[in-house]
PDB file of N, CA, C and O in Angstrom:
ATOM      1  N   UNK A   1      30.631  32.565 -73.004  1.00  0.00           N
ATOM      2  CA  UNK A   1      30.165  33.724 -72.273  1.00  0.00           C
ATOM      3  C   UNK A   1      31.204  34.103 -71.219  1.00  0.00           C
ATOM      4  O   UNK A   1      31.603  33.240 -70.437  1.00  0.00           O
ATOM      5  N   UNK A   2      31.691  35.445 -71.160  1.00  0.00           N
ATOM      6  CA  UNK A   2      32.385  36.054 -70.112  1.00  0.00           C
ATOM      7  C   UNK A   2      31.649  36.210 -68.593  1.00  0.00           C
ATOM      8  O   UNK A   2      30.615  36.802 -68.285  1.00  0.00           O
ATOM      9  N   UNK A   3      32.514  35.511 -67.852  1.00  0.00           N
ATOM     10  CA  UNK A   3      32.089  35.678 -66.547  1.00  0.00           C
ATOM     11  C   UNK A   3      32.507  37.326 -65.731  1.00  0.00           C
ATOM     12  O   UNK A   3      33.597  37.877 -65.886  1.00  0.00           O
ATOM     13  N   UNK A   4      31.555  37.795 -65.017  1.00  0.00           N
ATOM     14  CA  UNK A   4      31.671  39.460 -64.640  1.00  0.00           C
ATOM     15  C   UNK A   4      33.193  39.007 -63.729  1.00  0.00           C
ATOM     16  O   UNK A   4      33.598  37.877 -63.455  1.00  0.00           O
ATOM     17  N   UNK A   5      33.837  40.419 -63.397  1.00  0.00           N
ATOM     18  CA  UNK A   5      35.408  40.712 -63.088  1.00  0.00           C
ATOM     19  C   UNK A   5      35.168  41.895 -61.732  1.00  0.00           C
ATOM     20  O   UNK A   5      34.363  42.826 -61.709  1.00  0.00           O
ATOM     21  N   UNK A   6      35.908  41.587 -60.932  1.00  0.00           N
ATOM     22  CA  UNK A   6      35.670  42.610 -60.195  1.00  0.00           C
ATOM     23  C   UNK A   6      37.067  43.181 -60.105  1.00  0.00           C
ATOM     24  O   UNK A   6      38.080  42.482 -60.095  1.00  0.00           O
ATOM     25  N   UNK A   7      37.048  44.869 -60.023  1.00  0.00           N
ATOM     26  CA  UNK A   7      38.529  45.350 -60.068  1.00  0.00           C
ATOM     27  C   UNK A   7      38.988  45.239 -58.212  1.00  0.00           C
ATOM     28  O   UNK A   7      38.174  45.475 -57.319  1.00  0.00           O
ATOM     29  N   UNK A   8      40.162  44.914 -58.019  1.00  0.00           N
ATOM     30  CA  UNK A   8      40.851  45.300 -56.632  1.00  0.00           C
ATOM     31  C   UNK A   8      42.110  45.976 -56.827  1.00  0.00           C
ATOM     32  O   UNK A   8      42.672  45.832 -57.913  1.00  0.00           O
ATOM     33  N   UNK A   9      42.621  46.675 -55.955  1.00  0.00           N
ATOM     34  CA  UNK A   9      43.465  47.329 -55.676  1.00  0.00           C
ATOM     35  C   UNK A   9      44.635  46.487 -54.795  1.00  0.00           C
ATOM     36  O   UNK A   9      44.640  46.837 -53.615  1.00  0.00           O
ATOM     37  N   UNK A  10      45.806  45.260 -55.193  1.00  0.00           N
ATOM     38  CA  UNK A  10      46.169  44.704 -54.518  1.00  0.00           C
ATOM     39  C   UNK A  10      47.705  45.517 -54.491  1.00  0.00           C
ATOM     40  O   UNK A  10      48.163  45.987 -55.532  1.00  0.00           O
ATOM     41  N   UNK A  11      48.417  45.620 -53.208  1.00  0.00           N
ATOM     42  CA  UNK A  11      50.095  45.896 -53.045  1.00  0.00           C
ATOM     43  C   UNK A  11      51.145  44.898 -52.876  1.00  0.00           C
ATOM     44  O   UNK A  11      51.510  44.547 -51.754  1.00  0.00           O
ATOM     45  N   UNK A  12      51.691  44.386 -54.052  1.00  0.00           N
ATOM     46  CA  UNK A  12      52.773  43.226 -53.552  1.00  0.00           C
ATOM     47  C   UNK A  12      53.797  43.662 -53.442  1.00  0.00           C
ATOM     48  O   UNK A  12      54.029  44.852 -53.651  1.00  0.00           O
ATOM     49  N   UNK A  13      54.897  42.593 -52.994  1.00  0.00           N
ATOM     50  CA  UNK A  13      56.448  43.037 -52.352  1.00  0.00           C
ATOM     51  C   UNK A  13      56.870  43.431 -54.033  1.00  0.00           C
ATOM     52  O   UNK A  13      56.102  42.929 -54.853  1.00  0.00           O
ATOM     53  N   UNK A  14      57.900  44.194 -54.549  1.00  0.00           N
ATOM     54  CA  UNK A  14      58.180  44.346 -55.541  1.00  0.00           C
ATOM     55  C   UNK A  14      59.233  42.980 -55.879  1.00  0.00           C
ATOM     56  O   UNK A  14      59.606  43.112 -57.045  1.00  0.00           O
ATOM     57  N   UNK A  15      59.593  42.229 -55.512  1.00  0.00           N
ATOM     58  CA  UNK A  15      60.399  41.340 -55.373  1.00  0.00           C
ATOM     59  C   UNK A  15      59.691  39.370 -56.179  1.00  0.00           C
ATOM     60  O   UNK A  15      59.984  38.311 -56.734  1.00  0.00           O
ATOM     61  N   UNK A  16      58.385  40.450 -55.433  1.00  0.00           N
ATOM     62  CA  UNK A  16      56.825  39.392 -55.493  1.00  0.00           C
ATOM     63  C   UNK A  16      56.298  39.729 -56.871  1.00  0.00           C
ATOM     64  O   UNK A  16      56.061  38.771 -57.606  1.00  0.00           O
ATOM     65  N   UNK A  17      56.066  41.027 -57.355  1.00  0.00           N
ATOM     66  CA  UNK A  17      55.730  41.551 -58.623  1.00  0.00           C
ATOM     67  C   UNK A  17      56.426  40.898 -59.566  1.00  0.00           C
ATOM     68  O   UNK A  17      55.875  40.023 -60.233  1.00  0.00           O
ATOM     69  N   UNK A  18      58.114  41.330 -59.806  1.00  0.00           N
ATOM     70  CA  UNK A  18      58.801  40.746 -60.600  1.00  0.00           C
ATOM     71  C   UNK A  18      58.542  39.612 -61.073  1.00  0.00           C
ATOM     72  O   UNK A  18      58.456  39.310 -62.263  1.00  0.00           O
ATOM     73  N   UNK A  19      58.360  38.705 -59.826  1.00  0.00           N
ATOM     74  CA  UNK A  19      58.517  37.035 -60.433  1.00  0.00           C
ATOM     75  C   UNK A  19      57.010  36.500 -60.750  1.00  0.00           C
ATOM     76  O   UNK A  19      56.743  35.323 -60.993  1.00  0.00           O
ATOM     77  N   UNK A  20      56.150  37.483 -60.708  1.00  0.00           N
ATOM     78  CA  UNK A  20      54.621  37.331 -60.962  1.00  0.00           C
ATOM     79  C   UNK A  20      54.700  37.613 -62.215  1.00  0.00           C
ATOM     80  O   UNK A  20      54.281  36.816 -63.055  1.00  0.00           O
ATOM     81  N   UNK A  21      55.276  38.853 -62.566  1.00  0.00           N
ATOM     82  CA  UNK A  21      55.568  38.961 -64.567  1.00  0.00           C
ATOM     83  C   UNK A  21      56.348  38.355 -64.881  1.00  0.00           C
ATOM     84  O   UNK A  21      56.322  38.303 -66.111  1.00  0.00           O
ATOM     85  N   UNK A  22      57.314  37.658 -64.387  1.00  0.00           N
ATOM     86  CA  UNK A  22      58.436  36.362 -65.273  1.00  0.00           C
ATOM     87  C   UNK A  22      57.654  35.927 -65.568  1.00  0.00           C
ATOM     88  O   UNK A  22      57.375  36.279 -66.714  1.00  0.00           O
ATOM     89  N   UNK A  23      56.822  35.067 -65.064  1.00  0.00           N
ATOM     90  CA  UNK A  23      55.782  33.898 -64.856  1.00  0.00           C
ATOM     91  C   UNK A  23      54.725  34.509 -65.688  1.00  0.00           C
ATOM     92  O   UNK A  23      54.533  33.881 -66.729  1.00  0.00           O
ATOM     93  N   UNK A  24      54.062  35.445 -65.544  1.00  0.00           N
ATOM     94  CA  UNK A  24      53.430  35.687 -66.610  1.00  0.00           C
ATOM     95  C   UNK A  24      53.780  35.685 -68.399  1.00  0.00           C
ATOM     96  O   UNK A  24      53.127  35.229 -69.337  1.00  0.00           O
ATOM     97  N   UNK A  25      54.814  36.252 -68.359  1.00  0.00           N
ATOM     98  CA  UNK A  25      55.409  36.542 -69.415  1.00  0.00           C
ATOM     99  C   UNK A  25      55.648  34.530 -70.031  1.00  0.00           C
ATOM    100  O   UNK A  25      55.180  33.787 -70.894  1.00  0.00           O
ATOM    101  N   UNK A  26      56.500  34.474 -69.083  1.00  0.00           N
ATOM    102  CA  UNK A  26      57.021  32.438 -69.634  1.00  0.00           C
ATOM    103  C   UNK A  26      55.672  31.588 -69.527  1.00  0.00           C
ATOM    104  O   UNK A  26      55.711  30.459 -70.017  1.00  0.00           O
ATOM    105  N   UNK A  27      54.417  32.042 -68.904  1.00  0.00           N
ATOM    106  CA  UNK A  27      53.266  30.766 -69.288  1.00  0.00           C
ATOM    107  C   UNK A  27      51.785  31.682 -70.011  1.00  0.00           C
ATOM    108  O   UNK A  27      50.606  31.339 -70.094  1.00  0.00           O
ATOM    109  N   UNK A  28      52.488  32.929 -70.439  1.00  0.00           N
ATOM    110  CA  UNK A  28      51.698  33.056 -72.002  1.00  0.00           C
ATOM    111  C   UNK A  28      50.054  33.602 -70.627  1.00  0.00           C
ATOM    112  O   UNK A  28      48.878  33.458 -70.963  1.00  0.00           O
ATOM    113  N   UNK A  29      50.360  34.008 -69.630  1.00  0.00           N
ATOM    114  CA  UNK A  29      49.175  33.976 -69.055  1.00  0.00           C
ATOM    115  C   UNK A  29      49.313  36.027 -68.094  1.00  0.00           C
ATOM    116  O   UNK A  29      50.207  36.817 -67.790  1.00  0.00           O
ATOM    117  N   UNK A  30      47.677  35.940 -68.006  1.00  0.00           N
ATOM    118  CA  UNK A  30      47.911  37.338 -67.699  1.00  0.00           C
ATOM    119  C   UNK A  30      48.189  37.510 -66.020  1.00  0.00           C
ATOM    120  O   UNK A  30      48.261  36.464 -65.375  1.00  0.00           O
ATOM    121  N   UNK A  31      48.325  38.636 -65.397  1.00  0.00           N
ATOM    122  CA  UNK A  31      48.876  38.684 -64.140  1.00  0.00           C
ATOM    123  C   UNK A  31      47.573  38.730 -63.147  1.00  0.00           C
ATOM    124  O   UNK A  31      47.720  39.098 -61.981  1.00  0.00           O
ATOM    125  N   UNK A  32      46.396  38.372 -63.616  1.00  0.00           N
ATOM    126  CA  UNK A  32      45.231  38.318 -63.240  1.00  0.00           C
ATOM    127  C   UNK A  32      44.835  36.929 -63.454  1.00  0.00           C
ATOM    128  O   UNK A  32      44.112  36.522 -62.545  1.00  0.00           O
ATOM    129  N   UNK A  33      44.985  36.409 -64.011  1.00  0.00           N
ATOM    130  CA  UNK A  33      44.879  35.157 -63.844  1.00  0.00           C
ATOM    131  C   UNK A  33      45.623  34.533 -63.165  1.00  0.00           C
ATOM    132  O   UNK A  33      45.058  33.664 -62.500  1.00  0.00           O
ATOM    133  N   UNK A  34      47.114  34.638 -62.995  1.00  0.00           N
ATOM    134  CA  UNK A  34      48.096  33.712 -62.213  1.00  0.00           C
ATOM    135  C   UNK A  34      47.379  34.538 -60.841  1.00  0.00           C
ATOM    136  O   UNK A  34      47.035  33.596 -60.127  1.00  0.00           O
ATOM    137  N   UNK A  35      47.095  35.467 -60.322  1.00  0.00           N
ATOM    138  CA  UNK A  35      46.837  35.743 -58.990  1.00  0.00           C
ATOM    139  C   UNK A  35      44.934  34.717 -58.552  1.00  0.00           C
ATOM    140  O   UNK A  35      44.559  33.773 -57.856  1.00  0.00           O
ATOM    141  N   UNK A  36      44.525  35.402 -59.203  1.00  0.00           N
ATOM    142  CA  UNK A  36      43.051  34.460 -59.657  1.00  0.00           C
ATOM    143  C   UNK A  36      43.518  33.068 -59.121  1.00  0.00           C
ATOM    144  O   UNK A  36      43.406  32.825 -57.920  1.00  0.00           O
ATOM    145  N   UNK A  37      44.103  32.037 -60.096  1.00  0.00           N
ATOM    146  CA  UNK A  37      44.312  30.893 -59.879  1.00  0.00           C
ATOM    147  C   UNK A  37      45.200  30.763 -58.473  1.00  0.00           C
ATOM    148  O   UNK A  37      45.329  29.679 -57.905  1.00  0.00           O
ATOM    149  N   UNK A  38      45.513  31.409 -58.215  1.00  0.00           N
ATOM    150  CA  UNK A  38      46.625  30.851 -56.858  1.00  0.00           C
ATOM    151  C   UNK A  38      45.712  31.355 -55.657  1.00  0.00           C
ATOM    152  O   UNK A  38      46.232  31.248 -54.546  1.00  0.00           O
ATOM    153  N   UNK A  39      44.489  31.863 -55.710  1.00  0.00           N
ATOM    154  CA  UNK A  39      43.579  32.609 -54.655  1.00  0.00           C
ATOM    155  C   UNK A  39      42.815  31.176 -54.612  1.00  0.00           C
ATOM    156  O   UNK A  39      42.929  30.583 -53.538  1.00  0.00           O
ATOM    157  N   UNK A  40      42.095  30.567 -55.568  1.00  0.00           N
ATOM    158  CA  UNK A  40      41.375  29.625 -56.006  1.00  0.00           C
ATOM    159  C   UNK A  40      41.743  28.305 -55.411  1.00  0.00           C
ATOM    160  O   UNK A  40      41.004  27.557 -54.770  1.00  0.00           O
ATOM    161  N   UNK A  41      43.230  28.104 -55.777  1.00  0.00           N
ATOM    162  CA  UNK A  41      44.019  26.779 -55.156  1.00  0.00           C
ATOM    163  C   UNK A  41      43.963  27.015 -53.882  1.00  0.00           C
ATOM    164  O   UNK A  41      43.587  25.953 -53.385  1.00  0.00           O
ATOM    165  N   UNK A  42      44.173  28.063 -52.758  1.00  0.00           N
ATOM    166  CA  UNK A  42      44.617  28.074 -51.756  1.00  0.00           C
ATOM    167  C   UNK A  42      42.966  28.182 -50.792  1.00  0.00           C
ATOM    168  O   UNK A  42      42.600  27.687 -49.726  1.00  0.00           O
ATOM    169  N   UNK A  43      42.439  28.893 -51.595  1.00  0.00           N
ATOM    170  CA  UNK A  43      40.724  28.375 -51.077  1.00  0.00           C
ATOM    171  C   UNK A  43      40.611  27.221 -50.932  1.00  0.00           C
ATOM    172  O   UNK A  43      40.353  26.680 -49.857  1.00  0.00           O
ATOM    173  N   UNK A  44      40.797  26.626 -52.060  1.00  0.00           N
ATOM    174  CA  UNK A  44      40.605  25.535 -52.502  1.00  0.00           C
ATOM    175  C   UNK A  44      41.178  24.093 -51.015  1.00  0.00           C
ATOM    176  O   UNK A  44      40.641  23.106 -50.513  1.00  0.00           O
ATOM    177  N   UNK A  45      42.419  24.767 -50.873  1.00  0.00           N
ATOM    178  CA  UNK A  45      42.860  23.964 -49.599  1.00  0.00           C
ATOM    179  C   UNK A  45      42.515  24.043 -48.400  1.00  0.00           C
ATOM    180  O   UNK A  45      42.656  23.141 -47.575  1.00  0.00           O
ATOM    181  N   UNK A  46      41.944  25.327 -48.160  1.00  0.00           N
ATOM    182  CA  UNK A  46      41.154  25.614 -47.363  1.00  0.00           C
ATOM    183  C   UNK A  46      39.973  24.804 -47.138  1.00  0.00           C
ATOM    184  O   UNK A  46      39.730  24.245 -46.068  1.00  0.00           O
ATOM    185  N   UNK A  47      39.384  24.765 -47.974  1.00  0.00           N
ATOM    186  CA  UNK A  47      37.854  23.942 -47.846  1.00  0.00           C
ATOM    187  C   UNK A  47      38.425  22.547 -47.340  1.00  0.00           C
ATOM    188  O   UNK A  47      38.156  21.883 -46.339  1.00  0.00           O
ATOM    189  N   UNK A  48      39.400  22.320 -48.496  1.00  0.00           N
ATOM    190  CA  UNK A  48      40.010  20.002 -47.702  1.00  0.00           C
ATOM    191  C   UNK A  48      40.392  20.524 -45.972  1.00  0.00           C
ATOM    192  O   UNK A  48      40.206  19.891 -44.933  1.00  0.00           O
ATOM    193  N   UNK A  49      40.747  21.355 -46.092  1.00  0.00           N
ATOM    194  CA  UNK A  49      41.653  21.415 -44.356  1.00  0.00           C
ATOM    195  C   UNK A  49      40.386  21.246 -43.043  1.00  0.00           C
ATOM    196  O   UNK A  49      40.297  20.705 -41.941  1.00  0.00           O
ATOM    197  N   UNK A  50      39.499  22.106 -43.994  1.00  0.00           N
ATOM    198  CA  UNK A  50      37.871  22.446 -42.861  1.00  0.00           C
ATOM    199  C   UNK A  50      37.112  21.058 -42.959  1.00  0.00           C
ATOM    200  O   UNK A  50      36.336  20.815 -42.034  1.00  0.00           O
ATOM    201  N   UNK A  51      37.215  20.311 -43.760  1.00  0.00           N
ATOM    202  CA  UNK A  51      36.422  18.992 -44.397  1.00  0.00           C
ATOM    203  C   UNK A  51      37.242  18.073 -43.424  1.00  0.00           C
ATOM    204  O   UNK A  51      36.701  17.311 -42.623  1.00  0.00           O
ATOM    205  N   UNK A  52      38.660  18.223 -43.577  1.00  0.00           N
ATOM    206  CA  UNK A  52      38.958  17.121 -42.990  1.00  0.00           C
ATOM    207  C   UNK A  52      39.095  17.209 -41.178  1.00  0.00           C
ATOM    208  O   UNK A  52      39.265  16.222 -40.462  1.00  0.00           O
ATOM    209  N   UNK A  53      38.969  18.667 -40.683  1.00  0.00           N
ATOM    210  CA  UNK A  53      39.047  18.982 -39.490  1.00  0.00           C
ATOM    211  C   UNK A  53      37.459  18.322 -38.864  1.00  0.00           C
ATOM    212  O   UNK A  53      37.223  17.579 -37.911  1.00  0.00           O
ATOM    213  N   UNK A  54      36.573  18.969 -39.867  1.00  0.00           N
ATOM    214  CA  UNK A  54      35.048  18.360 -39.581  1.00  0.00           C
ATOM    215  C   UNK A  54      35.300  16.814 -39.550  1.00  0.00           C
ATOM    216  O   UNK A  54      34.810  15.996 -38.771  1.00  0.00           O
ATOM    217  N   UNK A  55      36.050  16.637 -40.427  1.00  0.00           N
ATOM    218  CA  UNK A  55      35.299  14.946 -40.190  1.00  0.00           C
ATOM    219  C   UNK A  55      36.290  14.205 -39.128  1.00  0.00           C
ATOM    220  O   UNK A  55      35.883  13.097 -38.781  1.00  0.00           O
ATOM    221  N   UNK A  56      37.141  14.500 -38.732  1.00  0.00           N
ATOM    222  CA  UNK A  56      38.044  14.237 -37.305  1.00  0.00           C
ATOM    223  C   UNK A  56      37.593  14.474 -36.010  1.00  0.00           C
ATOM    224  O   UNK A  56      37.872  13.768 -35.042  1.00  0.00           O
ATOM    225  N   UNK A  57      36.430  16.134 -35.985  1.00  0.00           N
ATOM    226  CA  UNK A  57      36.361  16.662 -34.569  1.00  0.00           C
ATOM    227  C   UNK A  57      36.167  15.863 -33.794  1.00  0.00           C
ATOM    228  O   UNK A  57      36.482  16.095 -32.626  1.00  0.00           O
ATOM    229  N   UNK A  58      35.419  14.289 -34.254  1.00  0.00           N
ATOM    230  CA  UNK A  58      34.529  14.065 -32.944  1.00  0.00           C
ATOM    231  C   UNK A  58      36.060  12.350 -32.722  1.00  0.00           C
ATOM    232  O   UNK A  58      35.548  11.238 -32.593  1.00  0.00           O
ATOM    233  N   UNK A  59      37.090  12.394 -32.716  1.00  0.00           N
ATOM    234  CA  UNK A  59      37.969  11.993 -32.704  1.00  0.00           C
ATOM    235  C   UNK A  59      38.202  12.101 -31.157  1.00  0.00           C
ATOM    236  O   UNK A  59      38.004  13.155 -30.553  1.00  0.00           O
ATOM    237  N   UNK A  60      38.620  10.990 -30.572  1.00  0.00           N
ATOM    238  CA  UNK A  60      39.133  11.568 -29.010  1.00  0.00           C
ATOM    239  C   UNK A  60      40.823  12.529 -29.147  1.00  0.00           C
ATOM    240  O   UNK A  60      41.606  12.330 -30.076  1.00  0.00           O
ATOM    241  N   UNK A  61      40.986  13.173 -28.419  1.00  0.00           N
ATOM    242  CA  UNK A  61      42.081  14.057 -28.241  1.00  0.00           C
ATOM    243  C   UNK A  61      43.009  13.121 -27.645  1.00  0.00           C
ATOM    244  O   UNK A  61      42.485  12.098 -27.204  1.00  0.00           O
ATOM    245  N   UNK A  62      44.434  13.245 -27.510  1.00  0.00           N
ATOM    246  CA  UNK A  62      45.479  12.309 -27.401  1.00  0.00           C
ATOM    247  C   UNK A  62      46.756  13.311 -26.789  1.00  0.00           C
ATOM    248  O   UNK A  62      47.279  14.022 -27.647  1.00  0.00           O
ATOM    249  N   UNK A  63      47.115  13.388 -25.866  1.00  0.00           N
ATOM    250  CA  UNK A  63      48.357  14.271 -25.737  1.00  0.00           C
ATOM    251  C   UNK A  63      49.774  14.212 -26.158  1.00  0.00           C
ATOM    252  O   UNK A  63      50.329  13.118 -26.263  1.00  0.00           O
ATOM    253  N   UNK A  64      50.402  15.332 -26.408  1.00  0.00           N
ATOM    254  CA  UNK A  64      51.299  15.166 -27.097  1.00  0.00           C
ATOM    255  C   UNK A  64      52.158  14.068 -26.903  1.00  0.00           C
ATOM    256  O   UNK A  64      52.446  13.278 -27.802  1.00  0.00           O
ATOM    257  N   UNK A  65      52.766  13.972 -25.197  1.00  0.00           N
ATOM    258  CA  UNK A  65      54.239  12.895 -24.897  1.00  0.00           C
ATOM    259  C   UNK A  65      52.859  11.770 -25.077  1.00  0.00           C
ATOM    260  O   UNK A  65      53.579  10.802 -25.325  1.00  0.00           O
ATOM    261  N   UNK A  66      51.578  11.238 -25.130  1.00  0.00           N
ATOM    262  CA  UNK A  66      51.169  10.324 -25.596  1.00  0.00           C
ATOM    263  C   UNK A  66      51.327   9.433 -26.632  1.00  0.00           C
ATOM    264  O   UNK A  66      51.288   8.203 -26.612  1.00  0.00           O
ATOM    265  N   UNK A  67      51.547  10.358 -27.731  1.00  0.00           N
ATOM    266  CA  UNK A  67      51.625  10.515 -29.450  1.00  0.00           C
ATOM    267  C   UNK A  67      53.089  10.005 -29.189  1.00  0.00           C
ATOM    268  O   UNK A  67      53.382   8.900 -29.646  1.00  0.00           O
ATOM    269  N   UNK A  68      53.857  10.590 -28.620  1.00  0.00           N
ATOM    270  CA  UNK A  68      55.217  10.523 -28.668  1.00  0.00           C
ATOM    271  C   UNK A  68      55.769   8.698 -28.447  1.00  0.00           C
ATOM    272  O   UNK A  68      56.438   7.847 -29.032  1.00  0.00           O
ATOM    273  N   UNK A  69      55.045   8.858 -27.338  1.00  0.00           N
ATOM    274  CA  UNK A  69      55.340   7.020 -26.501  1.00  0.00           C
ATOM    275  C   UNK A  69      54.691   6.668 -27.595  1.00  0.00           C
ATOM    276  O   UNK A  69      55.494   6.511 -28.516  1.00  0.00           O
ATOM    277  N   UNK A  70      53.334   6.428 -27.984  1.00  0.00           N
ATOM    278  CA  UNK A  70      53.061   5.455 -29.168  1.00  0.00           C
ATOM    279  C   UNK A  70      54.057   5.465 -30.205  1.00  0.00           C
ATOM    280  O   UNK A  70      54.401   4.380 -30.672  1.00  0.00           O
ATOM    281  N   UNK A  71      54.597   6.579 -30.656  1.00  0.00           N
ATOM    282  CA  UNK A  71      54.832   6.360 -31.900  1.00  0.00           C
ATOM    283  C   UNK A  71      56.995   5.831 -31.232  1.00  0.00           C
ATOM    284  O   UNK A  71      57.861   5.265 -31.899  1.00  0.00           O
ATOM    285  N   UNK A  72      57.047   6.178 -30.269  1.00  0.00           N
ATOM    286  CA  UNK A  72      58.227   5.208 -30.071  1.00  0.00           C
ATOM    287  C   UNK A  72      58.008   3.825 -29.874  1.00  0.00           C
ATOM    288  O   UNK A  72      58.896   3.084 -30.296  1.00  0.00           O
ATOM    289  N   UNK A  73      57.023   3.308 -29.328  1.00  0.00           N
ATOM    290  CA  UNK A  73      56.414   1.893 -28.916  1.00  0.00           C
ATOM    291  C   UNK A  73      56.478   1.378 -30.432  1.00  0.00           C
ATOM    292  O   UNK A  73      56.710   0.169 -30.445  1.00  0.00           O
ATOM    293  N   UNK A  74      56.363   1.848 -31.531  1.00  0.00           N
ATOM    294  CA  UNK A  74      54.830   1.117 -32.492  1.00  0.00           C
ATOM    295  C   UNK A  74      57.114   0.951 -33.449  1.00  0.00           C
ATOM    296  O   UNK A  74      57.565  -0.029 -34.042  1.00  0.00           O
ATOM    297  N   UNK A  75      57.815   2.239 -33.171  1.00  0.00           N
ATOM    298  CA  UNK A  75      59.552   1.987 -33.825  1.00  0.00           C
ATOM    299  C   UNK A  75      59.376   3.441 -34.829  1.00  0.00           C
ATOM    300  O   UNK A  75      60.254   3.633 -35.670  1.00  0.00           O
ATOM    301  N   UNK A  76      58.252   4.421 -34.715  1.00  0.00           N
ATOM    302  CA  UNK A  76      58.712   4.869 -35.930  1.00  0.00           C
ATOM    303  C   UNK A  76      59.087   6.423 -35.619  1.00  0.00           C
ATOM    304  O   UNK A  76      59.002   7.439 -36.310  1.00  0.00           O
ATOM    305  N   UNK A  77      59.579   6.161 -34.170  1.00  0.00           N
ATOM    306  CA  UNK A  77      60.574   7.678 -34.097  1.00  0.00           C
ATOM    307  C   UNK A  77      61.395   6.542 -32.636  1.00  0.00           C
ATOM    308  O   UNK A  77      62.340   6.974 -31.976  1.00  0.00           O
TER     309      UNK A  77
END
């Protein structure tokens, strides 16, 4: 079963176009799908970034030249 499609009206760099139809053209795939899938992945990282921000918040805060001295103390800068 086909899942429904919604049309958009997107403007890329022409530079950006080009290498969106190489790529289309060399992985046999349409220019709606490679945009589709790369919207999807980057959601997609979105959600780990918010997941992992949530599960840190309640983390105590640390200041930067803090971070700094530890991580010279501990050898690894």
């Amino acid at each position: 079963m086909r899942t429904a499609t919604m049309r958009a009206t997107v403007y890329l760099d022409p530079e950006l176009h080009k290498a969106l139809r190489l790529k289309a053209v060399e992985t046999s795939q349409s220019l709606s799908k490679l945009v589709n899938d790369a919207i999807k992945e980057s959601l997609a990282e979105d959600a780990e970034d918010s997941a992992a921000f949530e599960k840190r918040a309640k983390e105590p805060l640390i200041s930067y030249e803090a971070m700094l001295k530890r991580l010279k103390k501990d050898g690894r800068i």
